[in-house]
C-alpha positions in Angstrom: 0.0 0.0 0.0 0.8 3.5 -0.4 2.7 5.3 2.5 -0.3 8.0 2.3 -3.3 5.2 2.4 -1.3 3.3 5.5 -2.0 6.8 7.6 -5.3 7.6 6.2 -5.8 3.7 7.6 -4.5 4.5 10.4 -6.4 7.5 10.9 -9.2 6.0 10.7 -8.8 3.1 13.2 -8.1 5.8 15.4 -11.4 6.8 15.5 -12.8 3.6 16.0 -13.9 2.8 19.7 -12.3 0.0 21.2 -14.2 -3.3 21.3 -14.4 -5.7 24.0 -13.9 -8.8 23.3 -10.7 -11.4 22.2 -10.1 -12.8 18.9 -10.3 -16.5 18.3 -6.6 -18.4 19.3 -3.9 -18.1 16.5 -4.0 -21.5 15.0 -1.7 -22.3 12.4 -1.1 -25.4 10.2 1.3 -27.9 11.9 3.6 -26.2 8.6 3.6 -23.0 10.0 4.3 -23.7 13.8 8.0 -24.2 13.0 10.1 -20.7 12.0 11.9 -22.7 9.8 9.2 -23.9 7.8 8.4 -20.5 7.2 11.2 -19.3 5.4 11.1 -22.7 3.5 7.9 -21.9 2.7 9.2 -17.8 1.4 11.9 -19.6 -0.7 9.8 -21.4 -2.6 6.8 -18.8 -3.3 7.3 -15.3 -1.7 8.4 -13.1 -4.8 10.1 -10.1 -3.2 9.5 -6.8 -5.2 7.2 -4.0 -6.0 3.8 -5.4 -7.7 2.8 -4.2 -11.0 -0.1 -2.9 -9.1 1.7 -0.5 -7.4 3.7 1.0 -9.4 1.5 4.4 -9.6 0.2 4.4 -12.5 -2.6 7.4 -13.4 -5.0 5.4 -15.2 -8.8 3.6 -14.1 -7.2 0.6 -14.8 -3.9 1.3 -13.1 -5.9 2.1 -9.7 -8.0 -1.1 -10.3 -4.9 -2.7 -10.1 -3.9 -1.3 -6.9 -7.1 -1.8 -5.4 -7.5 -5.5 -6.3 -4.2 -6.7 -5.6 -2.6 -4.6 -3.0 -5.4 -3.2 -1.4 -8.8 -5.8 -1.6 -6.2 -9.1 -1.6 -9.0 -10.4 -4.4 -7.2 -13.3 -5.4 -6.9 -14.2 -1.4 -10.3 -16.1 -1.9 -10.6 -16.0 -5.6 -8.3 -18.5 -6.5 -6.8 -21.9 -5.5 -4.3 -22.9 -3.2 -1.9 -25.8 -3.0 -1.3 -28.0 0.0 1.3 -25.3 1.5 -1.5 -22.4 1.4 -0.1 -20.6 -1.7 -1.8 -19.4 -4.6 -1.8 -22.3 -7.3 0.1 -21.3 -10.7 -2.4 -20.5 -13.2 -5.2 -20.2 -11.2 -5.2 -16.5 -10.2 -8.6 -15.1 -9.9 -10.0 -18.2 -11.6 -12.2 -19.3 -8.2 -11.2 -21.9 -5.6 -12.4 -23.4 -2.5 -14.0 -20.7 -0.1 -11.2 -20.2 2.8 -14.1 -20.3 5.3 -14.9 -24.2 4.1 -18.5 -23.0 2.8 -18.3 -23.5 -0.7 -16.5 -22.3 -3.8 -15.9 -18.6 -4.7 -15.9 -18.1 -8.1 -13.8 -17.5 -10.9 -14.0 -13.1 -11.7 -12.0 -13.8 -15.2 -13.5 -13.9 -18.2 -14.4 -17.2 -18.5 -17.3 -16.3 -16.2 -17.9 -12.9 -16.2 -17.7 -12.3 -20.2 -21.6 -11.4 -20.2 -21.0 -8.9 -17.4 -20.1 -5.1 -18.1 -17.8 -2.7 -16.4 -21.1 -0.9 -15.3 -22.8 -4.8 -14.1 -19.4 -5.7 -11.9 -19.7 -2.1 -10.2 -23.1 -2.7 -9.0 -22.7 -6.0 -7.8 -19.7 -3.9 -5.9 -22.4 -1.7 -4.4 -25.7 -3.4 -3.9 -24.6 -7.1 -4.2 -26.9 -7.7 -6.8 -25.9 -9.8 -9.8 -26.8 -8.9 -13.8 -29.0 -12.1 -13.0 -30.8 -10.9 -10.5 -29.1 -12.9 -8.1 -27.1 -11.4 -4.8 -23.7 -12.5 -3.3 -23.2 -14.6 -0.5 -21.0 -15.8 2.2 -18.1 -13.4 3.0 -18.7 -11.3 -0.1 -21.3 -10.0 1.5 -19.1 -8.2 3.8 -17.3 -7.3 0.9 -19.7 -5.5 -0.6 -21.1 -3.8 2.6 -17.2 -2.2 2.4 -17.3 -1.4 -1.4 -20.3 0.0 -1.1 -18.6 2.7 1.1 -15.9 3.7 -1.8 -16.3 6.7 -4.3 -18.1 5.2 -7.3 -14.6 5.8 -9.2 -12.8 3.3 -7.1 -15.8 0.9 -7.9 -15.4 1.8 -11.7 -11.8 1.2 -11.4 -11.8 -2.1 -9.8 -14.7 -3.0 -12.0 -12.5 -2.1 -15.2 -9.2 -3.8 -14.3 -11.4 -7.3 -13.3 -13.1 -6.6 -16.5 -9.5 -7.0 -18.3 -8.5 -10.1 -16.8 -7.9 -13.0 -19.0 -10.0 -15.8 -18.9 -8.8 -18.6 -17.4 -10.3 -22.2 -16.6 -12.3 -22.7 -13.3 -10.2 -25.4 -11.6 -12.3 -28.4 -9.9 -13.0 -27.8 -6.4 
């Protein structure tokens, strides 16, 4: 993220009233409860380096980018992960297993969203409701109760980058 959106981020937070309450325990895979594993684990998929996304570039798309990949972590739940808990090659944005075990999330490429327009992917961002007439579920619900909070550019912008994704195969669940 930007140095500027971090303390806007953290602006806001600051607002926030505390909440009482703990979170759940921290419980890692049996992979992840060694360091060691860890940084095996970085060798073999952590890319170091700036993304594409966030490079700064001045175009609708070029902020799509940054708000999909560096900002929204789309492709966190939109695609498919091998047994280590990284993203599988060739399946980025292409749908995978729902990280919450409650289904499938589905594939925002092309190969599914090729009847969909800039201006259909947008709403869905703000109401939840589908070309089809259908509405979101599980936690893109939540998703959408957050989009529904950005300026309609930001929606635009994310809605026009997804919109340029290649299409790429759904992968069996």
């Amino acid at each position: 993220m930007t140095v500027a959106d971090i303390k806007d981020l953290y602006a806001y937070l600051s607002t926030l009233p505390a909440v009482s309450g703990r979170p759940p325990p921290h419980d890692p895979k049996i992979l992840f409860m060694v360091r060691r594993s860890i940084g095996f684990w970085k060798l073999l998929f952590f890319r170091q380096g700036q993304s594409a996304a966030d490079t700064g570039g001045k175009s609708t798309r070029d902020r799509g980018a940054y708000l999909v990949e560096t900002v929204s972590h789309c492709a966190e739940c939109h695609s498919s992960r091998n047994a280590f808990g990284a993203i599988k090659s060739g399946t980025l944005f292409a749908g995978g297993v729902d990280p919450q075990g409650t289904g499938f999330v589905p594939n925002i490429t092309q190969q599914r969203l090729r009847s969909w327009d800039e201006a259909d992917i947008a709403t869905m961002l703000k109401t939840g409701e589908t070309p089809n007439h259908g509405r979101v579920g599980s936690s893109m619900a939540d998703v959408v109760t957050n989009a529904a909070m950005l300026p309609d550019s930001d929606r635009q912008a994310i809605a026009r980058y997804v919109k340029a994704l290649p299409a790429i195969a759904t992968p069996g669940p």
